[in-house]
C-alpha positions as protocol buffer text, in pm:
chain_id: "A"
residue {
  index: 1
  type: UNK
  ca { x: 0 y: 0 z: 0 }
}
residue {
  index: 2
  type: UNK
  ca { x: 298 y: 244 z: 106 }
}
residue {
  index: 3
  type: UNK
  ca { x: 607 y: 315 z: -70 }
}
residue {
  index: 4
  type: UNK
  ca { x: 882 y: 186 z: 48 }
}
residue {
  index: 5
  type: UNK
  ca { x: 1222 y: 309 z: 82 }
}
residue {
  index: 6
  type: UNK
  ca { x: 1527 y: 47 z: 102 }
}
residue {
  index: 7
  type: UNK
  ca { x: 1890 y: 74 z: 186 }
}
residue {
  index: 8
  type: UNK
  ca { x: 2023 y: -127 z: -97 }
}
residue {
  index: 9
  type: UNK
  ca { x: 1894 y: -409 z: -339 }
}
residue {
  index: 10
  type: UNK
  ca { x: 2234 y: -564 z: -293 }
}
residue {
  index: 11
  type: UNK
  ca { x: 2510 y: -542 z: -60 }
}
residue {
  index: 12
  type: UNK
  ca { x: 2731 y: -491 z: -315 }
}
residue {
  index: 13
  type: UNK
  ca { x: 2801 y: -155 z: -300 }
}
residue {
  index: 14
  type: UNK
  ca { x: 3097 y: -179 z: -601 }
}
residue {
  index: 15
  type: UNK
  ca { x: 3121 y: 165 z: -800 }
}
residue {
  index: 16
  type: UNK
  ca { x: 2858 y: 129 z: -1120 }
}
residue {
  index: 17
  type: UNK
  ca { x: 3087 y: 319 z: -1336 }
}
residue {
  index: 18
  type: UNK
  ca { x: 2810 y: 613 z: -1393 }
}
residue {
  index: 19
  type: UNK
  ca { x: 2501 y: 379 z: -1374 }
}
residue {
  index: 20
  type: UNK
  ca { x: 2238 y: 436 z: -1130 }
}
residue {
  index: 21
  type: UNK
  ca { x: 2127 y: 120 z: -1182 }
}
residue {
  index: 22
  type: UNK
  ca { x: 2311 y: -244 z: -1320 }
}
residue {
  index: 23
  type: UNK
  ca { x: 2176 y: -560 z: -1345 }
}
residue {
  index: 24
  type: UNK
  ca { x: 2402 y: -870 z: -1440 }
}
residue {
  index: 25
  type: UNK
  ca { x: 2245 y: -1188 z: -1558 }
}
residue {
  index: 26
  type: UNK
  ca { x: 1945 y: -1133 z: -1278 }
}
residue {
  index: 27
  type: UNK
  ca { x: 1748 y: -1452 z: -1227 }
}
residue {
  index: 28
  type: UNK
  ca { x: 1405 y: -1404 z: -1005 }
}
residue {
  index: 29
  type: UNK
  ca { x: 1171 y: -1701 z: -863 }
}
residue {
  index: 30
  type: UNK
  ca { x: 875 y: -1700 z: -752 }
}
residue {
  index: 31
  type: UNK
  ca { x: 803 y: -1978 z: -612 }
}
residue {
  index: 32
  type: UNK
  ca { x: 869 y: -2265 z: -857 }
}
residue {
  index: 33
  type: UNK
  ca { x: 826 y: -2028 z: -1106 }
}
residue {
  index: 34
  type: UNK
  ca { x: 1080 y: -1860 z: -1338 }
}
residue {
  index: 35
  type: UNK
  ca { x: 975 y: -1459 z: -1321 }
}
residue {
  index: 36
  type: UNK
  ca { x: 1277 y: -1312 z: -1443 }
}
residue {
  index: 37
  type: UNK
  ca { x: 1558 y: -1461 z: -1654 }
}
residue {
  index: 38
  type: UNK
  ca { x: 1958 y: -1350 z: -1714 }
}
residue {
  index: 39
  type: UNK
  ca { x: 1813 y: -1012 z: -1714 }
}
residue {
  index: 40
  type: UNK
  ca { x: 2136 y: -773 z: -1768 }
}
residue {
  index: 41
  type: UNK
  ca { x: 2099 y: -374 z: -1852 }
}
residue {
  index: 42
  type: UNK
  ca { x: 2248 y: -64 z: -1703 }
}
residue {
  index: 43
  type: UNK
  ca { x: 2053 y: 266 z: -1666 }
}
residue {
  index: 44
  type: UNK
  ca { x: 2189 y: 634 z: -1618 }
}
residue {
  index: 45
  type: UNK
  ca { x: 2103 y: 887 z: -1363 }
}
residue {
  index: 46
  type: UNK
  ca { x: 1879 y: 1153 z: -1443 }
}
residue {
  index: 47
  type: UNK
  ca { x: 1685 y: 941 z: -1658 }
}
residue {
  index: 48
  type: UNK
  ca { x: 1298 y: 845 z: -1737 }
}
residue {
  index: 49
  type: UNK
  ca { x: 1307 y: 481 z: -1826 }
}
residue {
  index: 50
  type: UNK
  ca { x: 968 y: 290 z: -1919 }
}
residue {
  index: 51
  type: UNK
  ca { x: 929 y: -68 z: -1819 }
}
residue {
  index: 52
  type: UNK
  ca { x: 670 y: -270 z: -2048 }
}
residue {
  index: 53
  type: UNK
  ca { x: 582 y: -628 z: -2098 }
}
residue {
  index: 54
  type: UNK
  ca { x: 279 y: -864 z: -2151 }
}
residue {
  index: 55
  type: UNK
  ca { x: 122 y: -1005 z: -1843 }
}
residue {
  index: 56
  type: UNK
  ca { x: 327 y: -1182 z: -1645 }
}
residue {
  index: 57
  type: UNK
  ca { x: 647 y: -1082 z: -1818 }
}
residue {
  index: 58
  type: UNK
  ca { x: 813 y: -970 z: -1495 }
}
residue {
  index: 59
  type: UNK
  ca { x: 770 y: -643 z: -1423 }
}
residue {
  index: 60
  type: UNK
  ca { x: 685 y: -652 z: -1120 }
}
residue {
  index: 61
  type: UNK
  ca { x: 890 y: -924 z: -997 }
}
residue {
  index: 62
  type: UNK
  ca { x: 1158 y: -626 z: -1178 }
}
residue {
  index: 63
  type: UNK
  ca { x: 1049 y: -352 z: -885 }
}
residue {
  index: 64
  type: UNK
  ca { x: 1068 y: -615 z: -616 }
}
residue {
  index: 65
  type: UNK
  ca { x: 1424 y: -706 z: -695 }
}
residue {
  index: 66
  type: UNK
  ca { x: 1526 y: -357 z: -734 }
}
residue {
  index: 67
  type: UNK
  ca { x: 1345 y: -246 z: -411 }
}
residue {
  index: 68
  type: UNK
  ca { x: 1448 y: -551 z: -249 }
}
residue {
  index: 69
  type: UNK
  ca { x: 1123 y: -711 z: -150 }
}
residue {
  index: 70
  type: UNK
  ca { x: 1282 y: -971 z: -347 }
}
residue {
  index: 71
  type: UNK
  ca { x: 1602 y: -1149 z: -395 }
}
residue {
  index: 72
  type: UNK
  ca { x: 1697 y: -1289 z: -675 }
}
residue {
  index: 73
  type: UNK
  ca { x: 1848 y: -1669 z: -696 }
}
residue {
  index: 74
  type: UNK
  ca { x: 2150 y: -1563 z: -924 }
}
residue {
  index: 75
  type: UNK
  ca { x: 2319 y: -1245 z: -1054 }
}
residue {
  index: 76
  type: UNK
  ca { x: 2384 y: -917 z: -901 }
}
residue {
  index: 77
  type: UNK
  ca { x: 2187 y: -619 z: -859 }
}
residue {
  index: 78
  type: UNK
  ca { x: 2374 y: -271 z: -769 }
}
residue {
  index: 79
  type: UNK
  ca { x: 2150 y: 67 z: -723 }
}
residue {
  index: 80
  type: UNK
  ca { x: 2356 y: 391 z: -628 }
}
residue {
  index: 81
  type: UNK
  ca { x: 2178 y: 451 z: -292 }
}
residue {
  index: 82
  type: UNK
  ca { x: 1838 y: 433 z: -135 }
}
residue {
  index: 83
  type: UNK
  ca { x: 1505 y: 305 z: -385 }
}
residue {
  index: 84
  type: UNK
  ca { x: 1164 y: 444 z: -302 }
}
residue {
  index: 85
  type: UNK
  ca { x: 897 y: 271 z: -446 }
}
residue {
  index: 86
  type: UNK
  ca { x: 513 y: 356 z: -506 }
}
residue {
  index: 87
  type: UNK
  ca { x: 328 y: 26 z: -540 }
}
residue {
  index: 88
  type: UNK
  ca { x: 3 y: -17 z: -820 }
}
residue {
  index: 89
  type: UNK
  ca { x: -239 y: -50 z: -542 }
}
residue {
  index: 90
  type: UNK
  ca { x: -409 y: 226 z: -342 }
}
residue {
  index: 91
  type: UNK
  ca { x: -663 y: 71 z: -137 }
}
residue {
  index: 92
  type: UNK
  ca { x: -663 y: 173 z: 198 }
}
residue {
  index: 93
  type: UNK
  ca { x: -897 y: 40 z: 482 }
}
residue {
  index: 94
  type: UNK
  ca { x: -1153 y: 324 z: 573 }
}
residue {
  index: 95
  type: UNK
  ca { x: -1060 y: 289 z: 926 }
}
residue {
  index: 96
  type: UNK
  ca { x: -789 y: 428 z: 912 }
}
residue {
  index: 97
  type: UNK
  ca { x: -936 y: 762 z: 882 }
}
residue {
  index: 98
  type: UNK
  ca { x: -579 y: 891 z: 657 }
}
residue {
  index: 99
  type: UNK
  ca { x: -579 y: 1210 z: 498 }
}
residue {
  index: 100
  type: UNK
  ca { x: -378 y: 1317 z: 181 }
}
residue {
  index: 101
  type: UNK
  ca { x: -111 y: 1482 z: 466 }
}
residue {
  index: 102
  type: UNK
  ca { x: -70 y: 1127 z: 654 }
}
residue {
  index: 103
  type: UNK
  ca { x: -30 y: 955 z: 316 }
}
residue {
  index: 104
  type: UNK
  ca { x: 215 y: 1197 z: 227 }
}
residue {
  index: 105
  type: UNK
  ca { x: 354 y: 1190 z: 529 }
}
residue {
  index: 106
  type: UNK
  ca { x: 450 y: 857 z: 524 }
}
residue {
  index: 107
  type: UNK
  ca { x: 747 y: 887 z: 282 }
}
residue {
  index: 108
  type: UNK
  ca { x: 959 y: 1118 z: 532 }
}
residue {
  index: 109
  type: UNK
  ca { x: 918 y: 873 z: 868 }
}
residue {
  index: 110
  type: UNK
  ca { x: 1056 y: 630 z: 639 }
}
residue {
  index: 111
  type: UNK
  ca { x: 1344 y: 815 z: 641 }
}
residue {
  index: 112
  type: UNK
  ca { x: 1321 y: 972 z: 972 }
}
residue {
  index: 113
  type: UNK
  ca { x: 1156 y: 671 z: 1156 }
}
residue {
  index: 114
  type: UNK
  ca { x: 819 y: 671 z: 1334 }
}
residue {
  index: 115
  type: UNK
  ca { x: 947 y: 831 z: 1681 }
}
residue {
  index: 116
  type: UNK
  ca { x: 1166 y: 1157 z: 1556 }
}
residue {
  index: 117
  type: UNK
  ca { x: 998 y: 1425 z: 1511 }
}
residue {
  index: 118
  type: UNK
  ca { x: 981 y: 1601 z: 1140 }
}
residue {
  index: 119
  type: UNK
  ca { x: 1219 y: 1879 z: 1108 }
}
residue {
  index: 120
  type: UNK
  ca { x: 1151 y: 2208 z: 899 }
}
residue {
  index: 121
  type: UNK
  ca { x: 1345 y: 2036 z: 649 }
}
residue {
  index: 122
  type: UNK
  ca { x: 1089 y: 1760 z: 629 }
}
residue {
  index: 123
  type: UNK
  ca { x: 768 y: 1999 z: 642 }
}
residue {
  index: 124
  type: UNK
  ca { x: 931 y: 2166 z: 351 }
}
residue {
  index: 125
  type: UNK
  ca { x: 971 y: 1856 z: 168 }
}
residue {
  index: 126
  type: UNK
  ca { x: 593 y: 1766 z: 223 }
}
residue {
  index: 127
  type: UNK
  ca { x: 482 y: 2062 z: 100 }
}
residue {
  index: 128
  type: UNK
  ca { x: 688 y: 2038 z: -213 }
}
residue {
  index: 129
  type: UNK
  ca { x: 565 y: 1697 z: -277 }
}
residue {
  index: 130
  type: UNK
  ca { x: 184 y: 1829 z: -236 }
}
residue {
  index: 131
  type: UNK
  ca { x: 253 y: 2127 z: -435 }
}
residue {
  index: 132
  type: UNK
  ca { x: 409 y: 1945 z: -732 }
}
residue {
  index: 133
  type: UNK
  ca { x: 88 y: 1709 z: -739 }
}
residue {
  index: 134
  type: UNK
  ca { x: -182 y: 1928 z: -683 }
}
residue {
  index: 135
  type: UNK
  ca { x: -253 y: 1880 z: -368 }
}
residue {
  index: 136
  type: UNK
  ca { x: -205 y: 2134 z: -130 }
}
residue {
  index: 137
  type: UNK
  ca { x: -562 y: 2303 z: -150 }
}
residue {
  index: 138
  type: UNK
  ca { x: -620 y: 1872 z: -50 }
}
residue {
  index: 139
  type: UNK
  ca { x: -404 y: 1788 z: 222 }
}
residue {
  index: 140
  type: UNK
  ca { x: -660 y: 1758 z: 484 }
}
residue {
  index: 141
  type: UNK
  ca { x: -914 y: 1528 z: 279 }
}
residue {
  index: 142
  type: UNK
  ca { x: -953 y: 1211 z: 377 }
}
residue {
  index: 143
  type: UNK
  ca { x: -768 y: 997 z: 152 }
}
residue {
  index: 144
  type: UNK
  ca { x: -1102 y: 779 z: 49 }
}
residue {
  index: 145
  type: UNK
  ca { x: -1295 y: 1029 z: -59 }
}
residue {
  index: 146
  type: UNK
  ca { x: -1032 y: 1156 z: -321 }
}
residue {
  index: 147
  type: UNK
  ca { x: -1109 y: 1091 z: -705 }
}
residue {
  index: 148
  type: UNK
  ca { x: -910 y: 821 z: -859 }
}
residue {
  index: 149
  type: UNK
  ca { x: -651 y: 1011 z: -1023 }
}
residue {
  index: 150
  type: UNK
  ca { x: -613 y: 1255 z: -735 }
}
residue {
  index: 151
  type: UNK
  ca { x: -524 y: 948 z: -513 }
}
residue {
  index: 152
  type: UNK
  ca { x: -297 y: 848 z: -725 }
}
residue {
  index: 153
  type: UNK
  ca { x: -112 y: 1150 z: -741 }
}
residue {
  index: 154
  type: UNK
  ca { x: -143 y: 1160 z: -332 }
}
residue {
  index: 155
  type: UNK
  ca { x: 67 y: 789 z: -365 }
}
residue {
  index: 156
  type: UNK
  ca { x: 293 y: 980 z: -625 }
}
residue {
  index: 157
  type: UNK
  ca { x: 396 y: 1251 z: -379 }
}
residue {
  index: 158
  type: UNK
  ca { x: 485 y: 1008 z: -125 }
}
residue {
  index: 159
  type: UNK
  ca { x: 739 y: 917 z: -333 }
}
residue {
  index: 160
  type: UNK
  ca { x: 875 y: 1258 z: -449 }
}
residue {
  index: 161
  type: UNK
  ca { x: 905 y: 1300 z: -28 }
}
residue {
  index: 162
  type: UNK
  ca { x: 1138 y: 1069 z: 11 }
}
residue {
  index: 163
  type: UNK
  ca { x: 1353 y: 1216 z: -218 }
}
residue {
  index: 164
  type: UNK
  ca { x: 1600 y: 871 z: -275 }
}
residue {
  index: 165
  type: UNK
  ca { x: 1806 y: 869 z: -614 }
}
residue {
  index: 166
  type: UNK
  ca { x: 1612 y: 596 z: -740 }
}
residue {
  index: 167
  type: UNK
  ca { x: 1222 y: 610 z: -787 }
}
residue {
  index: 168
  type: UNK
  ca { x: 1041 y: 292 z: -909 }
}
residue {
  index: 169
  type: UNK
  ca { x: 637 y: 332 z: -962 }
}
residue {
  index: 170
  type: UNK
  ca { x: 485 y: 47 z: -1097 }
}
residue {
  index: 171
  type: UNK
  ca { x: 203 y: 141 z: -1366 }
}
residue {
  index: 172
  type: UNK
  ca { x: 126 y: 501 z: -1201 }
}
residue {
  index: 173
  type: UNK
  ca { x: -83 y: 566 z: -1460 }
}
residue {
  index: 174
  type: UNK
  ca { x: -311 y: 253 z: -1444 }
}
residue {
  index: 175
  type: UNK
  ca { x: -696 y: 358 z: -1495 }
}
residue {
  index: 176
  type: UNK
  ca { x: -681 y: 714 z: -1504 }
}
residue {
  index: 177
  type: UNK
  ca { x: -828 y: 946 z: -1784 }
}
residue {
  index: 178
  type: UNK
  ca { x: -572 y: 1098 z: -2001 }
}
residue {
  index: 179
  type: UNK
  ca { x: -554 y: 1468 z: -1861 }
}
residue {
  index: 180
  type: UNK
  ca { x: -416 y: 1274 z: -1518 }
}
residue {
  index: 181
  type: UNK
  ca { x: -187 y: 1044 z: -1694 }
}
residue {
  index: 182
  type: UNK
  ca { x: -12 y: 1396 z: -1884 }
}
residue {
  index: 183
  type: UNK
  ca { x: 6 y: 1495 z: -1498 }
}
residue {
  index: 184
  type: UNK
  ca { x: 180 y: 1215 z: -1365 }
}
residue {
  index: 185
  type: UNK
  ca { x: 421 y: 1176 z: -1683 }
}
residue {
  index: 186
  type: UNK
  ca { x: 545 y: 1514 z: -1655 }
}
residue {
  index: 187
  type: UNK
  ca { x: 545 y: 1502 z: -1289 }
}
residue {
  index: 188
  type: UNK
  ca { x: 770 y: 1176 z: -1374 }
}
residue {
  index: 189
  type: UNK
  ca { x: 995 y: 1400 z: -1592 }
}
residue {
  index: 190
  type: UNK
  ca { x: 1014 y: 1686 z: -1377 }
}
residue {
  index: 191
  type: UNK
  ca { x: 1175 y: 1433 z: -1124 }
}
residue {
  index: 192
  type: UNK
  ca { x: 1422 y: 1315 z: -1355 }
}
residue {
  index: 193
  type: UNK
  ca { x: 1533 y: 1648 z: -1444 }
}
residue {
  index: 194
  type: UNK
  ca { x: 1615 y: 1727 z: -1061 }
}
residue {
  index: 195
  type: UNK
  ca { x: 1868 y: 1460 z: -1121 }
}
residue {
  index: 196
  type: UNK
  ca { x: 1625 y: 1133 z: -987 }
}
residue {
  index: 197
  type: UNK
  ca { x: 1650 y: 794 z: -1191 }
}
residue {
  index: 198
  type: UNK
  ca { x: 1268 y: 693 z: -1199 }
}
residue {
  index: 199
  type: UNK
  ca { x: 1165 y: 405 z: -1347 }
}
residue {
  index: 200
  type: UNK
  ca { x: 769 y: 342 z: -1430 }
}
residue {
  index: 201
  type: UNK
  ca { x: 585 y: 58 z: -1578 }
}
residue {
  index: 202
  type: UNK
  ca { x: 329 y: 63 z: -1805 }
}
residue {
  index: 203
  type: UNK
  ca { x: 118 y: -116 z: -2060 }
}
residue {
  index: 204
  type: UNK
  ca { x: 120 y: 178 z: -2299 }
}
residue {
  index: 205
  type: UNK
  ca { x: 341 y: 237 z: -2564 }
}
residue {
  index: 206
  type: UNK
  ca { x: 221 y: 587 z: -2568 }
}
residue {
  index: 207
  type: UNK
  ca { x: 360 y: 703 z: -2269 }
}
residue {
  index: 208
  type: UNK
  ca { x: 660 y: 476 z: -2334 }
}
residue {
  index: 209
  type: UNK
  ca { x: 742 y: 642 z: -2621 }
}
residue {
  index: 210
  type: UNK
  ca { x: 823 y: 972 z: -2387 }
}
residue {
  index: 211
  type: UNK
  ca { x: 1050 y: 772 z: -2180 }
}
residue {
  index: 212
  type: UNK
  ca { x: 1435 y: 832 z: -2217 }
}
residue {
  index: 213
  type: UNK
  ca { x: 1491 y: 460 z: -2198 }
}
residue {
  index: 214
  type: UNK
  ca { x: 1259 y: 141 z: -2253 }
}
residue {
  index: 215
  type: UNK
  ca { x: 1343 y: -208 z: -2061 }
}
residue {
  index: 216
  type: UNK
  ca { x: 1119 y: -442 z: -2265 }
}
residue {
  index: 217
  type: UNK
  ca { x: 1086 y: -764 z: -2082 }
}
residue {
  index: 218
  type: UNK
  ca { x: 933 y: -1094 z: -2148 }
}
residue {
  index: 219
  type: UNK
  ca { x: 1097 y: -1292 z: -1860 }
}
residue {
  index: 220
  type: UNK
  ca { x: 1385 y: -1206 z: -2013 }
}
residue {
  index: 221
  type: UNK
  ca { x: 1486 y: -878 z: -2135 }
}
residue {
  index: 222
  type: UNK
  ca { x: 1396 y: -833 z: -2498 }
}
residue {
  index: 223
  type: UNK
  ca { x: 1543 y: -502 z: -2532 }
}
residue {
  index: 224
  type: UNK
  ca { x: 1666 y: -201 z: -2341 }
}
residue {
  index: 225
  type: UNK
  ca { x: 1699 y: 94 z: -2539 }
}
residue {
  index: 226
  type: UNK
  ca { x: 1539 y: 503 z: -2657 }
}
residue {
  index: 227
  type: UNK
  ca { x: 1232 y: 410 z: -2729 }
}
residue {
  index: 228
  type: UNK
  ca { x: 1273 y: 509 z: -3140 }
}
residue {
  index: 229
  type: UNK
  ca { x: 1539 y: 219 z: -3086 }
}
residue {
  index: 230
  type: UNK
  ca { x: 1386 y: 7 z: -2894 }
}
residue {
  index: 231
  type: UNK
  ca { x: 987 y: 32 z: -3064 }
}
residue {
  index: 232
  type: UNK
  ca { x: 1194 y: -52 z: -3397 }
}
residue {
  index: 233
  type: UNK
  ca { x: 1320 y: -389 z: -3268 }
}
residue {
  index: 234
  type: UNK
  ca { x: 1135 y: -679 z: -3475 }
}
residue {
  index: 235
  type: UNK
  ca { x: 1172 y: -885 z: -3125 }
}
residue {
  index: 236
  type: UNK
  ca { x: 968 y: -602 z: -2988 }
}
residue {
  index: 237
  type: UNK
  ca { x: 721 y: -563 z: -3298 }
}
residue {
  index: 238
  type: UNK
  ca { x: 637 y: -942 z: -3218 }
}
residue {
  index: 239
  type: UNK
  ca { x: 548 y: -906 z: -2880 }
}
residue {
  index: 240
  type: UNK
  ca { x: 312 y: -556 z: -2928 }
}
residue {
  index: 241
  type: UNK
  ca { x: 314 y: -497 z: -3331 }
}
residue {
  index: 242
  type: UNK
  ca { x: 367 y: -166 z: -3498 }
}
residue {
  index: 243
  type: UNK
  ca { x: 454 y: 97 z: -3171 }
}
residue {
  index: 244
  type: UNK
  ca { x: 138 y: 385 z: -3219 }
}
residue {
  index: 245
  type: UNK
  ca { x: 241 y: 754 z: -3285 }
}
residue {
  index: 246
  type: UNK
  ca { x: 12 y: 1020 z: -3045 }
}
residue {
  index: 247
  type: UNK
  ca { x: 91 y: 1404 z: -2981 }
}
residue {
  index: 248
  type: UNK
  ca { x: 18 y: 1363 z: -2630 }
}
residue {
  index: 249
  type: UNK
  ca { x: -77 y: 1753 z: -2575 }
}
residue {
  index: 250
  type: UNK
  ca { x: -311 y: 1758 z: -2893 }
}
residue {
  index: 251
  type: UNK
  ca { x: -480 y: 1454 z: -2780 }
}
residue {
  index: 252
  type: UNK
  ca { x: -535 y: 1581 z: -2446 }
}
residue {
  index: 253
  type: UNK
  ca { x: -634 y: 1926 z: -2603 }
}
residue {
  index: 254
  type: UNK
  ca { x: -911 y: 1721 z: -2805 }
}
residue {
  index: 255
  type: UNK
  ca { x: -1085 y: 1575 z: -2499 }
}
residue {
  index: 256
  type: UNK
  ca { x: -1381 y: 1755 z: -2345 }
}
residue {
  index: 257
  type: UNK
  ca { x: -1263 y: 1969 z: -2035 }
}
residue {
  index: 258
  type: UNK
  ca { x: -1540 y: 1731 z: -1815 }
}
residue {
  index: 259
  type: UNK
  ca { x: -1309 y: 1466 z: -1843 }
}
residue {
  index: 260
  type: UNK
  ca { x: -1052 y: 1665 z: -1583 }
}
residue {
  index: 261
  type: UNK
  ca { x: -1293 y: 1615 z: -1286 }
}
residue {
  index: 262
  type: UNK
  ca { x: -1093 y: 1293 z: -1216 }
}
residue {
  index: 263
  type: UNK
  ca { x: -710 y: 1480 z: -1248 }
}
């Protein structure tokens, strides 16, 4: 339900030689089941980089390794310092009574712990976080009564507050009407530019296509590449056929301004 925010993937804490984030021959099990195979690619700070894959192709099993909710049974994994993750799922039980603050909230006493108490520094962090989602003039709603896209952008800012190099959010974008996903890409960007390396998964080659990098994986990794690159590969064609071509801003422009209720 939370982000989370871990030390290290690995202990191996080797230099990366400028990546932010290698992977060499990665093998992940789940259960009996093969999840991710020899997966090898290196990734850049500063970067956007889109994960896709069918069903089942590992993407997840990708953001648990990385986080470190998983470990995987061979290779090595290397991350240059903390990960903070925001997780597909935003149910929350109504008795917990959160607001958009608590939720918030949450990604600095991962740093800070439960028992200190925030520092200036911290408040200012939480405010950016709201402020870069839309959410100040929310911050005192409960959580549950939020619109779908505006709790997903509450989950968003809990990751921006942690501020780690490394930002994983797996398929932020997932059933929300177009105006909110252009709000969460270029909220994804914006972080990137300040020097994060945020990785996102998703099922559309759209948003993809705005990505610096794409990680293609079908158990194994198919391709990691730009996106003109990578969309081009004929292993890739296979697996989604011809990559679509959509001016994000004139398709949002095009759709009636009801349709923003939910950003």
């Amino acid at each position: 339900m939370f982000g989370r925010r871990t030390p290290r993937s690995q202990p191996d804490a080797a230099p990366l030689g400028g990546a932010a984030v290698a992977l060499d021959g990665v093998e992940v099990r789940r259960g009996r089941r093969v999840a991710l195979r020899d997966v090898s690619f290196a990734i850049e700070p500063g970067t956007l980089t889109a994960v896709i894959g069918p069903n089942g192709a590992g993407k997840s099993s990708l953001f648990g390794a990385l986080s470190g909710r998983l470990r995987p049974s061979t290779g090595t994994i290397r991350v240059q310092g903390p990960v903070a993750e925001v997780l597909q799922t935003t149910d929350i039980d109504d008795q917990l009574r959160l607001t958009v603050d608590d939720v918030v909230r949450l990604g600095r006493y991962q740093t800070r712990g439960l028992l200190r108490p925030m520092r200036a520094a911290d408040r200012a962090l939480l405010d950016e976080a709201l402020a870069a989602t839309d959410l100040l003039d929310l911050r005192r709603r409960p959580i549950n009564q939020l619109s779908g896209g505006q709790r997903q952008r509450a989950f968003v800012a809990q990751g921006l507050a942690q501020r780690a190099p490394i930002l994983l959010l797996d398929e932020p974008t997932a059933g929300l009407d177009r105006r909110s996903q252009r709000q969460v890409l270029d909220l994804m960007r914006a972080e990137a530019e300040r020097g994060t390396t945020v990785l996102f998964a998703t099922h559309d080659l759209e948003q993809a296509d705005h990505a610096d990098n794409l990680i293609v994986l079908a158990c194994a990794c198919v391709c990691c590449a730009p996106p003109a690159t990578a969309l081009a590969d004929p292993a890739v064609t296979r697996l989604f056929g011809p990559a679509p071509r959509l001016a994000w801003n004139d398709a949002v422009a095009s759709e009636p301004a009801a349709l923003a209720e939910t950003a």
